[in-house]
N, C-alpha and C positions, 0 to 999 in steps of 0.2 A: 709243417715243412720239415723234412727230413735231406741231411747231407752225410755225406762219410768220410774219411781218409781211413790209408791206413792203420791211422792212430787209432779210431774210435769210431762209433754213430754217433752221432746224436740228433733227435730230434728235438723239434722248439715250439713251445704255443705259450704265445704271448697271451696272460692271463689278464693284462691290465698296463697299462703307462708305464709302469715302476715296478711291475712284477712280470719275468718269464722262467716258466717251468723248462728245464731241460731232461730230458730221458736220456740216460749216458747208457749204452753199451760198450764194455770195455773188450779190447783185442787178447786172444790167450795170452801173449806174449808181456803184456801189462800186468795181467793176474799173476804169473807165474815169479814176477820181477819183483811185486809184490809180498808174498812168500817167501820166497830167497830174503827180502830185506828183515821181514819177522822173523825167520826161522835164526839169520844171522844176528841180530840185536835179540832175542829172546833165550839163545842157547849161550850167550856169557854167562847167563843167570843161574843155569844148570848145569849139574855133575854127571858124566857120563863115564863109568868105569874105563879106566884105560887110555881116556881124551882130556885133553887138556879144557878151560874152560873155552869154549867159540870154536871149536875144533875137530868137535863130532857130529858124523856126518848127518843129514836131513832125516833119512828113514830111524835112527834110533830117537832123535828131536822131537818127531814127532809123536810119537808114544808118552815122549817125557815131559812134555808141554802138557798146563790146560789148553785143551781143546779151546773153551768162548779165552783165552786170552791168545792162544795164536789168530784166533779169525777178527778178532778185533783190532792185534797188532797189522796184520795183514790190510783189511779194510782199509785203514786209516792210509796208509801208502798210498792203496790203490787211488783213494776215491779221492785223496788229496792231487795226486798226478792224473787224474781224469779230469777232473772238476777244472783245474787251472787249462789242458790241452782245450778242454769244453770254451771257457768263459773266451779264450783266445781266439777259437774258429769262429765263433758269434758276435766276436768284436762285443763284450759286455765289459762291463766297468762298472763291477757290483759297488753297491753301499753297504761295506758292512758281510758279513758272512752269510751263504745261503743254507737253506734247511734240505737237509738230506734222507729220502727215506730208502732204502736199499730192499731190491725187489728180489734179486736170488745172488748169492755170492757162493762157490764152489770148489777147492781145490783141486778136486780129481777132474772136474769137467776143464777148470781152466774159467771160470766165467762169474763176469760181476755186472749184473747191471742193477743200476740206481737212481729215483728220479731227485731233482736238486732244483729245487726254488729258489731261484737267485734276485737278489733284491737292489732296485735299481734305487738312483736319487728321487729324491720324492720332486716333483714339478708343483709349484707355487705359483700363483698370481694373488701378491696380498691386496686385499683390498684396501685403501685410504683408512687410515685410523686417527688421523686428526680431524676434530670435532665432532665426534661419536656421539649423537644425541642421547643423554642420561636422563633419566629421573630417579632421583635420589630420595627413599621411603623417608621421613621424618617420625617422631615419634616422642612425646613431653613425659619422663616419668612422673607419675603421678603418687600421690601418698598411697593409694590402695598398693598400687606396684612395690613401693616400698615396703607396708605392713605383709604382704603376702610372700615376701621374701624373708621377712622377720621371723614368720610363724614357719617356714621351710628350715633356716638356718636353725632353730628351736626343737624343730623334730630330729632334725640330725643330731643335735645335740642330747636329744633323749634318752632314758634310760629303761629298759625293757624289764618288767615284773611281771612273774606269774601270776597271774589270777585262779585266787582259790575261795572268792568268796561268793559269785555271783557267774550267770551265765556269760555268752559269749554276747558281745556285743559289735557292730559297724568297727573296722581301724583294728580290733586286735588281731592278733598274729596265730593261728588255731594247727599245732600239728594232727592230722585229720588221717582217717585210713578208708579207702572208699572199697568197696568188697561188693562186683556187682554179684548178686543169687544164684546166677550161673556158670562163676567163676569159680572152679576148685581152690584156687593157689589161697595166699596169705594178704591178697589185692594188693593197693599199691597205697604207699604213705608217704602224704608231703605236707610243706608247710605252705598255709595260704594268708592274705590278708583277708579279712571278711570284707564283702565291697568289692574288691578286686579281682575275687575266681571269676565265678557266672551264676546267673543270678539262683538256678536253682539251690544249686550248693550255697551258696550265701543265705538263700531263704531256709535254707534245713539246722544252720549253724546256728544260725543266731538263738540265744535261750539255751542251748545246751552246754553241760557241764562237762570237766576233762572226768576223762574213765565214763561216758555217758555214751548210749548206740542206739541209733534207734533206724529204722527203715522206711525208704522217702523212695519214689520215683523223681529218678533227676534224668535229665534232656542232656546231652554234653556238645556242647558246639562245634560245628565240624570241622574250626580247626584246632580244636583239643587234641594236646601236644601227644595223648598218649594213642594213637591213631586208629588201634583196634574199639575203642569207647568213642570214636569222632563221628558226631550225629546220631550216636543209640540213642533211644530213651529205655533205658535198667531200674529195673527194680536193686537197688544198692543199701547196703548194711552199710552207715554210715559212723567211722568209732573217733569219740574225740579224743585225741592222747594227752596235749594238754593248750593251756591257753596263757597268752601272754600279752599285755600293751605297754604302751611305752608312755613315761612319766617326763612330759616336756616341762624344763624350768623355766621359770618366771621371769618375766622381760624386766628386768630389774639391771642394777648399774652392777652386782656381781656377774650376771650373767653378759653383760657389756665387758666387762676387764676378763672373762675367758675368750672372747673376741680380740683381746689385745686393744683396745678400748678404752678408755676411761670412765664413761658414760650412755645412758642411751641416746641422749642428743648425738652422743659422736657416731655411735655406731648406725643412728638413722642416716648421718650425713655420709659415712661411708660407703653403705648400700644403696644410696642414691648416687653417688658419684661410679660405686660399681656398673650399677645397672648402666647409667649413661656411657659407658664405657661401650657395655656389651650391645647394647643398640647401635653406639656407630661402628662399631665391629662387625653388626650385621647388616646394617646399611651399605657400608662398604663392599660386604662381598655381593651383596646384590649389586651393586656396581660391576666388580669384577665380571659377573656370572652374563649380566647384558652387554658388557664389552664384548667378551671370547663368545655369544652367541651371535652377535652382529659380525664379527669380521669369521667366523665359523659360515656364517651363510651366505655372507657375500663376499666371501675368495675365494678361490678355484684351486683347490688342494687334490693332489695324489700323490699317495703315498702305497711302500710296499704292503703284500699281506702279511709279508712276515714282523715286520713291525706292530701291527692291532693282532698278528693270533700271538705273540707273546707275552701281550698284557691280557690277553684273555689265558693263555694258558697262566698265568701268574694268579690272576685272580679266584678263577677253578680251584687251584691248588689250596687259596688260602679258604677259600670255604669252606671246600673238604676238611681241612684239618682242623678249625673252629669244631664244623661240625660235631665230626668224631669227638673231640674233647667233650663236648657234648651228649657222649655217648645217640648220636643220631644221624642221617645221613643225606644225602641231596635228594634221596626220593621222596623221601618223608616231609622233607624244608617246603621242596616245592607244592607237595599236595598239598601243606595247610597252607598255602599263599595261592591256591588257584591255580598251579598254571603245569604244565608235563616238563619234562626234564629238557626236554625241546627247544622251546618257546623262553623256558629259562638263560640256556646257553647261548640262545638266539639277541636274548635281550643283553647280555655281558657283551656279547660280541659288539650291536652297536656300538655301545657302552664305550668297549674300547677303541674303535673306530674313532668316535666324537672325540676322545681324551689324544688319543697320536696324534689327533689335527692338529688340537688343540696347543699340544708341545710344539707342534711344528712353529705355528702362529709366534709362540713363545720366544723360542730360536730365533726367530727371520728378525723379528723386530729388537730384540737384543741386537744382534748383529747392526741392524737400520743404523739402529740409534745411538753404535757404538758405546755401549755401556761398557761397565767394569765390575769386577768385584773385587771389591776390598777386603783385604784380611778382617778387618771388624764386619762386616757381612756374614763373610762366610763364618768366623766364630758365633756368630749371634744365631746361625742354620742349628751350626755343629752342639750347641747348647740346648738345643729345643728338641734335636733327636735324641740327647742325651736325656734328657727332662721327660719326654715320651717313652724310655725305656729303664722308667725307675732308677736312674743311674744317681745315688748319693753324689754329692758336690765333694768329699774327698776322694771318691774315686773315676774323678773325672779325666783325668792325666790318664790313667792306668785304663780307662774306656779308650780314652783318643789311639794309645799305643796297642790295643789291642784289634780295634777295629775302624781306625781312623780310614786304613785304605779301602777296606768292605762299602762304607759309604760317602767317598769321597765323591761319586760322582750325583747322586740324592742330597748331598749340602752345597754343592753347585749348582744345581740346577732348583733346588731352592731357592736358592740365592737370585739367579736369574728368573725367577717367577717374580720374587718379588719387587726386583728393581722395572721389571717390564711394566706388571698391572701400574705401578706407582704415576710411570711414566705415561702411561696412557688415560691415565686417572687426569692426570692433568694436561693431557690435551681434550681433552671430551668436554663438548657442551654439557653442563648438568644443573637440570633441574631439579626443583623442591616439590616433595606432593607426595602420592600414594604410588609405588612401582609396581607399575606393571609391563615387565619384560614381554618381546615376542614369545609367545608358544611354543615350545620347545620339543623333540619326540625324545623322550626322555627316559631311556636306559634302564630296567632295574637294577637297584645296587645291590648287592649280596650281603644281607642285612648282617650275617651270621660274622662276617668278618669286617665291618666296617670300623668296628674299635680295635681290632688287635693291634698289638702294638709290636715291636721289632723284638724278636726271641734271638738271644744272644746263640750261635752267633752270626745270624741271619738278622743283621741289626738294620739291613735296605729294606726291612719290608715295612718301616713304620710309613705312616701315610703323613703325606705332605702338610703343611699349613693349611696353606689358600684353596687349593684344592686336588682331586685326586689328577689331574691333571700333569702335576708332579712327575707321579709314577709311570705314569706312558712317554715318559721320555723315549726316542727312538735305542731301545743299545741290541745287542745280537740276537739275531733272530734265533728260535726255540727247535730242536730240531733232534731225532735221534744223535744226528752227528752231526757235525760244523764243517762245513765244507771252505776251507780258509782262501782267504784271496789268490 
């Protein structure tokens, strides 16, 4: 559908319930008006021999300007005074800022045109959420659970020795240099656990002594991280540089008082009370996880695009940057995972999609239920972000005042995650027994970034408690430029 005045064109195609695209064609007479307001707020800035500051005229301004900051002060006018005359003639009544991508902007012709995704209210029909049929996993710790947590807590606590008397054996730690025959360079040196590479390399290690090389055809898995070796089988000069295991102490009542402990009856009984801890911790969120997939499937939710492509653009972004730290990159991530760069960005996208519903859910039924949050809430948020981003306990005042408003709205809506599931936890029917939730089409997560945690001072990016869910909170759509209400 295309209409005009003399303000402007624009065209309209309704992408969705809650999403339409406008095509804005702007009139010379807007461009130019445009320009005049750059050239006029931009030339205070600058000295022009002879003119006072804001007083010299456009043709020497414009010489004396950067060029990308006049066209961007300029744009911004334009596309601001289009975008409102646009939202006006289409009778829109965006949610939130639309995303704008600008198709040709020109001084000397006079012309700007730009397309702008405008984002409407999201349309809800929730489904009934009282008496939500649960099954709740159950699960007894058992003493083996207990001993195998003991011998865990023991290995951490271990103490790593060279070994200089005897070969390499299963569990030590071997820095190894693999040098395939037809490799000119110096090959590549890492450290392994023996047991934990793959099996050939494991098979060639064991027995060998550090400063020992000997020549083995190894097979390398095809998703061996180093990707030019993924799936060869090489003839490989393998050199041991050296070898090390680790010497775990004796479950004994000293090794109980470095536990902070008294004894090992106490500390058995802590670690069982631990674990029972972490089982109804994980029970629970299976709980959660078949609540938000029952009322995900049977309510009738639309929502803008521009709300799920900025958590997709969000997520993108933190992968990439794991990545790289990494020294590696999404093409690489995704080959050893099976899948094309495609099919990846494809699965985030659902990904995102299920998690915006998912907020929405979150909202509506806050709202329903008239909840609140209380300052002890939302401190007990604000402490957990701080806690997830290394933040010492005396420098927590001086975290709150440095980035208290960067994630004020991530401890909010925190906050409202948790008071909702609570709520709904306790209206739900719930059973005892083995859970097994509906089948779910289920997203890959972007494995590379799943732990990071909030890099100061980009302290929103930590991830949420209960779930990622959190972060797809609706807030401004993602856009070269923001095209304001």
């Amino acid at each position: 559908m295309s209409t005009s005045t003399s303000a402007l064109t624009v065209q309209r195609e309704d992408l969705n319930p809650c999403t339409v695209l406008l095509t804005i064609s702007c009139p010379p007479e807007l461009v130019r008006a445009g320009f005049q307001r750059a050239y006029k707020d931009l030339g205070k800035r600058v000295r022009i021999p002879g003119f006072r500051p804001g007083h010299a005229p456009q043709h020497l301004l414009r010489n004396a300007i950067p060029r990308e900051q006049l066209l961007n002060a300029a744009a911004e006018v334009v596309v601001r005074d289009a975008y409102q005359q646009a939202l006006e003639q289409e009778k829109l009544t965006p949610e939130g800022n639309g995303a704008v991508e600008m198709e040709s902007f020109d001084e000397d012709k006079h012309e700007c045109k730009f397309k702008a995704k405008v984002p409407l209210p999201a349309i809800v029909e929730l489904a009934d959420y009282n008496g939500i049929p649960l099954t709740k996993s159950t699960k007894v710790v058992t003493d083996e659970d207990v001993e195998r947590q003991l011998e865990e807590l023991r290995g951490r606590s271990g103490k790593r020795e060279a070994v200089t008397d005897r070969g390499v054996q299963e569990g030590d730690m071997v820095v190894v240099n693999l040098k395939p025959k037809t490799d000119t360079g110096e090959g590549r040196t890492m450290m392994v656990q023996v047991g934990q590479s793959f099996k050939d390399l494991d098979k060639a290690l064991v027995g060998m002594e550090a400063e020992q090389m000997k020549s083995v055809k190894l097979t390398f898995p095809d998703d061996y991280s180093t990707s030019a070796w993924a799936g060869q089988k090489m003839d490989v000069d393998v050199t041991v540089r050296s070898v090390s295991s680790v010497r775990v102490p004796e479950l004994d009542d000293a090794f109980a008082k470095s536990m902070n402990v008294e004894n090992v009856d106490d500390l058995k009984a802590r670690v069982r009370e631990a674990l029972e801890r972490a089982h109804e911790d994980s029970a629970t969120k299976e709980l959660d996880e078949q609540i938000l997939l029952h009322l995900t499937q049977e309510s009738k939710i639309e929502v803008a695009d521009n709300t799920w492509e900025q958590v997709l653009s969000r997520r993108l972004q933190d992968v990439q940057q794991e990545l790289q730290s990494r020294k590696s990159n999404i093409e690489e991530y995704v080959k050893a995972n099976g899948m094309t760069v495609e099919e990846f960005v494809e699965r985030l996208k659902e990904e995102a999609k299920m998690h915006v519903k998912r907020a929405v859910i979150i909202e509506r039924v806050f709202k329903a239920e008239d909840l609140k949050i209380t300052d002890q809430e939302a401190t007990k948020h604000f402490l957990q972000i701080a806690m997830e981003n290394g933040v010492p306990e005396d420098q927590i005042e001086a975290f709150a005042r440095e980035y208290g408003n960067a994630i004020r709205d991530e401890v909010i809506y925190r906050a409202m995650y948790s008071l909702v599931m609570e709520q709904l936890r306790a209206k739900a029917n719930i059973g005892e027994g083995e859970a097994k939730p509906k089948a779910a089409k289920k997203a890959a997560k972007a494995e590379p970034a799943a732990e990071a945690k909030a890099e100061k001072p980009k302290a929103t990016k930590a991830k949420a408690e209960k779930a990622d869910d959190a972060e797809a909170k609706p807030k401004k759509a993602p856009a070269k430029k923001d095209a304001k209400k």
